[in-house]
N, C-alpha and C positions, 0 to 999 in steps of 0.2 A: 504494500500500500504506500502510495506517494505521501510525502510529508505537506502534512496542513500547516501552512504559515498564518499569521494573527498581527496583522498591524497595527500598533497600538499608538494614540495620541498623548497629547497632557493632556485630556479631556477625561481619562482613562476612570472609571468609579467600578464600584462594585456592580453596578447594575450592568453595565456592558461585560463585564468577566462574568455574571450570571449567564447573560444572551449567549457567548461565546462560548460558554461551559456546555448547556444543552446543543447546542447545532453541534459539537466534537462528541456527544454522548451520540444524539439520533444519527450520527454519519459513522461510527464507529472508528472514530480516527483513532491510534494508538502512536502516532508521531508527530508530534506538534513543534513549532518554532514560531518563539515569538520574539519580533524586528520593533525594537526600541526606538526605530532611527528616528523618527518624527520631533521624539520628548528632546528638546534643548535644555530646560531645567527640573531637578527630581526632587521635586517637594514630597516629605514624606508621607505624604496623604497617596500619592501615585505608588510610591515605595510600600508599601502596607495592604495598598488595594490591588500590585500585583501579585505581592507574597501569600495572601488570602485565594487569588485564583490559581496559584502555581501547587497551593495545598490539594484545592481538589482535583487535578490533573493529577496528583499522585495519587489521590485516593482512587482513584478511576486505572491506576495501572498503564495510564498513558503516561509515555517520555516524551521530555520538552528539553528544548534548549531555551539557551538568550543569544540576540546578535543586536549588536550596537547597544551597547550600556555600560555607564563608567562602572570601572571596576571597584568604587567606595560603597556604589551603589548595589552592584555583586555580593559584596559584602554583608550589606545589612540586611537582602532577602535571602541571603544561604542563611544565615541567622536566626532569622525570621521563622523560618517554616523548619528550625531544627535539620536541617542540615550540615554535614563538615562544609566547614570553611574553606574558601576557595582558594587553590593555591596560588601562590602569589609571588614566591619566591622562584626565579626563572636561574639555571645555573649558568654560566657566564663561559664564555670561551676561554680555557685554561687554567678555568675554576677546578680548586681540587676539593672533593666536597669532607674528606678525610681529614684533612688540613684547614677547612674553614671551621671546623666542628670543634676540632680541638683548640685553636685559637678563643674562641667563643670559651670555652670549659674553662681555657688557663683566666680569660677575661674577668669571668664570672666568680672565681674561684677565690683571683688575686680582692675583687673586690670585698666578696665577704671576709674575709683575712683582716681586711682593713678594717669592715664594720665591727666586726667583731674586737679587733687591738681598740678603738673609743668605746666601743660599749666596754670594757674592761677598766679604760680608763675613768669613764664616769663611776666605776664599782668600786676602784680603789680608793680614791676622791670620797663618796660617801663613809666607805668602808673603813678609814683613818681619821677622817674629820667629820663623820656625821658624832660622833660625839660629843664633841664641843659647842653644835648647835642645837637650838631647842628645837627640839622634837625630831633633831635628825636620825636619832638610829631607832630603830623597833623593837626593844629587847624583849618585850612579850611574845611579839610574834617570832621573833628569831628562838627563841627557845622551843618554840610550836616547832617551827621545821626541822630544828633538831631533831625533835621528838617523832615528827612523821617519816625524816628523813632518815636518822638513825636506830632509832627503838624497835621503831616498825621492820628495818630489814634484817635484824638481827640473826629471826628463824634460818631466815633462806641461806645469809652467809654461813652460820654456823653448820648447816646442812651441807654445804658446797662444801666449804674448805674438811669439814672431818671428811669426807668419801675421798675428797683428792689427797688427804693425808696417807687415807689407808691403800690408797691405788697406789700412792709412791712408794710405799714402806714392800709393799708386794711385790712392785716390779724390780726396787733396789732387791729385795731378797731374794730374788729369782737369780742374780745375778752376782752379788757378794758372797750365799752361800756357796756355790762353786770353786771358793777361793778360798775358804773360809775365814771369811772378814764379814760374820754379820754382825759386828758389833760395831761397823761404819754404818751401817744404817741408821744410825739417832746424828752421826754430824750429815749425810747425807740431806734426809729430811728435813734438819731443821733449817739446813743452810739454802737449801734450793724454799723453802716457804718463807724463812723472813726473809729474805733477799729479792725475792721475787714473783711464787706462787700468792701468795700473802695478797701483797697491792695490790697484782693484777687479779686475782680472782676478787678482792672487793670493790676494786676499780668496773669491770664489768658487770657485776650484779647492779652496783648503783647507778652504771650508767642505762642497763635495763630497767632496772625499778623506778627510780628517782628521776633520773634523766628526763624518759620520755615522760612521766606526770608533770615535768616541770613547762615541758613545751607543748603539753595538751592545756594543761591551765591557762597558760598563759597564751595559747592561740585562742582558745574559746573566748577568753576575755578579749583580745582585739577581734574577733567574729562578731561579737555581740557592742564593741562600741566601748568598753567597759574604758579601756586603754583613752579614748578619745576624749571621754567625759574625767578622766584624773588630771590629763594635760588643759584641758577645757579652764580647768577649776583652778591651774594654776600648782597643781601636786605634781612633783618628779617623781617619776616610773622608777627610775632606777632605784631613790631613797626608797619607795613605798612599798616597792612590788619585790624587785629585782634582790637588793643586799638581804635581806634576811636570807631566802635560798641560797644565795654566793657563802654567805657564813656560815647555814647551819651546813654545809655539803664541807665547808673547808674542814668542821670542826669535827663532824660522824664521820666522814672516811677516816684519816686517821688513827681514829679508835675501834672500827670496823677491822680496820688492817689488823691492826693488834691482837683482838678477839680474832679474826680469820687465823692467825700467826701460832695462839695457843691452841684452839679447835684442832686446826694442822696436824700441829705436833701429836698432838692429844691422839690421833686416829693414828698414828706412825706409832707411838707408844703402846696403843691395846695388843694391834696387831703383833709388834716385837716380842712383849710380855708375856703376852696368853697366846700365843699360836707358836710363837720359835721358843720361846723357853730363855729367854735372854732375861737376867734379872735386871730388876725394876730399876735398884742404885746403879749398876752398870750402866744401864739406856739414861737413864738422867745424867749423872757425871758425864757420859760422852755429849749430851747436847748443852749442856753448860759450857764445857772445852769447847767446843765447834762456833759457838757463835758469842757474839760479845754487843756494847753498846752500838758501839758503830754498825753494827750487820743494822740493829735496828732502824740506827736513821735513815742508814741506805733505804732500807722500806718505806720510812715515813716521808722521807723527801720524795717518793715517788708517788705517795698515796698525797701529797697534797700538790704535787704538778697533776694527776690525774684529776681529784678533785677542782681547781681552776679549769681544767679542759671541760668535763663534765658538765661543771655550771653555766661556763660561759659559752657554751655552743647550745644545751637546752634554752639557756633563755634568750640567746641569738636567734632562733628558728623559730620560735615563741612569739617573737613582738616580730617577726616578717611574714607572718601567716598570712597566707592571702587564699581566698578562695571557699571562705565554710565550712562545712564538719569535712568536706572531701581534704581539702587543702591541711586543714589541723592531721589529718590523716598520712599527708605526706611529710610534713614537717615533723611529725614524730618519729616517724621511716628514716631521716636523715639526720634526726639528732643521735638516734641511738648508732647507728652505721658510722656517722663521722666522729663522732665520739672513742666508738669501738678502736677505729684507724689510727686518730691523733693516740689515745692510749698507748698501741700497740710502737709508735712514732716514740714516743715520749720516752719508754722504757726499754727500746733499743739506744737510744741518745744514752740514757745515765746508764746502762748496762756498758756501752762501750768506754764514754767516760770513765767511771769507774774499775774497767780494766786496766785502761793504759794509766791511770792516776796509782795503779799497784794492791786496789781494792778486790783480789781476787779471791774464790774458790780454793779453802786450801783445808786440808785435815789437823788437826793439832794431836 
């Protein structure tokens, strides 16, 4: 069947897309084209009254094109009648589309880098001197997110780090007794958990747990306006919203570490005692000998680079939420992912640091 064309005016109304609707129903057209050429200006009355007749040409199972219509105007009837958007972006002669993509990613990438180094800057700034102003720090609420943030994950890290305690003591033993040296198995453990199992197993729960509530709260609140009406009013985001999470996450990981660090041990220890027969004073004196203060801070210095990452990338992805409960949806997807990365980032930097500094792996 030949294609039926439709020449339309600016005179264009619903009542004429009505007229033209039934003659393409009673002729059984299934191929329609409609020639815009006439319209010189698209007021959106003409924009609305075509989108309206282009819906039920779909509902009818007939295809239609457009010929002669600006392409802004393309734009607001694919929109219109829920359709994808039309494409727009043509590749270019010598365009490499691999290479534009990845430029765009480093583009995007380097910016939030930036947003993120000021938003950190306005944290520390409250974070040091909202004390000294009235009404600058929140210590009511700040002790709240302690308490949500750290009391509440307690269960989960304590769970994680004794199974990985007991998973390391099992696989050391698999391996030491062959030699008969299972009584390295307590500096083993305890050195590979404060040093590193430790941070990072409570660095990723809380960037699972905490993390993403931080940047669901706080997208929902810029979804709903919440965010617009504190700035409205003359109230800093950062002092109001933002520092008490930045502090109670500085102050629970930390201590999260620590408990992860004993738990740890604690699961290496059952295991040694009650399934090899290694005595109890033996296994304690060697993890005393094995690790000392400094193994600690090694850990804690990592548990509060992780915690800054953690906070400050939840609540970066928090206040740029765009797009709704879908968009809150993505932004949670990226906090806990880019979170997971920088972590991972962080604790190769001090793990390497700390080799060539002489802060090594060694048995006493």
């Amino acid at each position: 069947m030949s294609q039926h064309i439709i020449h339309i005016s600016s005179e264009f109304n619903i009542s004429e897309g009505d007229s033209h609707f039934k003659k393409l129903r009673s002729e059984k057209n299934s191929n329609v084209m409609v020639d815009c050429a006439a319209i010189s200006v698209w007021p959106s009355s003409i924009t609305a009254f075509l989108a309206d007749f282009l819906k039920k040409l779909d509902s009818r199972n007939i295809t239609w094109s457009l010929n002669n219509i600006p392409e802004g105007s393309l734009k607001t009837i694919n929109f219109m009648i829920y359709r994808k958007p039309a494409a727009t972006h043509l590749i270019r002669k010598n365009e490499i589309p691999i290479v534009d993509n990845t430029l765009s990613w480093v583009v995007t990438s380097w910016h939030n880098i930036v947003a993120t180094i000021k938003l950190l800057e306005d944290i520390t700034f409250w974070t040091l001197l909202g004390p000294f102003f009235k009404h600058g720090f929140r210590y009511s609420r700040t002790l709240f997110e302690i308490s949500e943030r750290g009391m509440r994950s307690i269960g989960i890290v304590a769970l994680v780090s004794g199974i990985m305690g007991l998973v390391l003591a099992i696989q050391a033993a698999a391996q030491l007794q062959t030699f008969g040296a299972s009584i390295y198995i307590a500096n083993l453990v305890s050195m590979a958990i404060v040093r590193e199992l430790g941070p990072l197993l409570a660095a990723l729960l809380i960037a699972g747990r905490c993390g993403s509530a931080i940047t669901a709260e706080l997208g929902s609140m810029v979804a709903s306006e919440e965010m617009d009406a504190l700035r409205a009013m003359g109230v800093s985001v950062t002092k109001y919203i933002v520092v008490p999470k930045f502090v109670a996450l500085c102050i629970a990981l930390p201590c999260l570490t620590i408990f992860a660090d004993v738990i740890g041990m604690a699961g290496g220890y059952l295991f040694s005692v009650f399934q090899l027969g290694i005595p109890s004073s033996h296994y304690i004196d060697q993890t005393i000998q094995a690790i000392s203060a400094n193994d600690v801070m090694i850990g804690l210095i990592k548990s509060i680079a992780d915690a800054v990452i953690i906070a400050s990338i939840a609540v970066h992805q928090g206040l740029t939420t765009s797009g709704g409960a879908e968009g809150i949806g993505r932004s949670t997807t990226r906090s806990v992912v880019h979170s997971i990365i920088f972590i991972a980032l962080a604790h190769l930097f001090f793990t390497i640091l700390f080799y060539f500094t002489g802060h090594t792996l060694s048995f006493n």
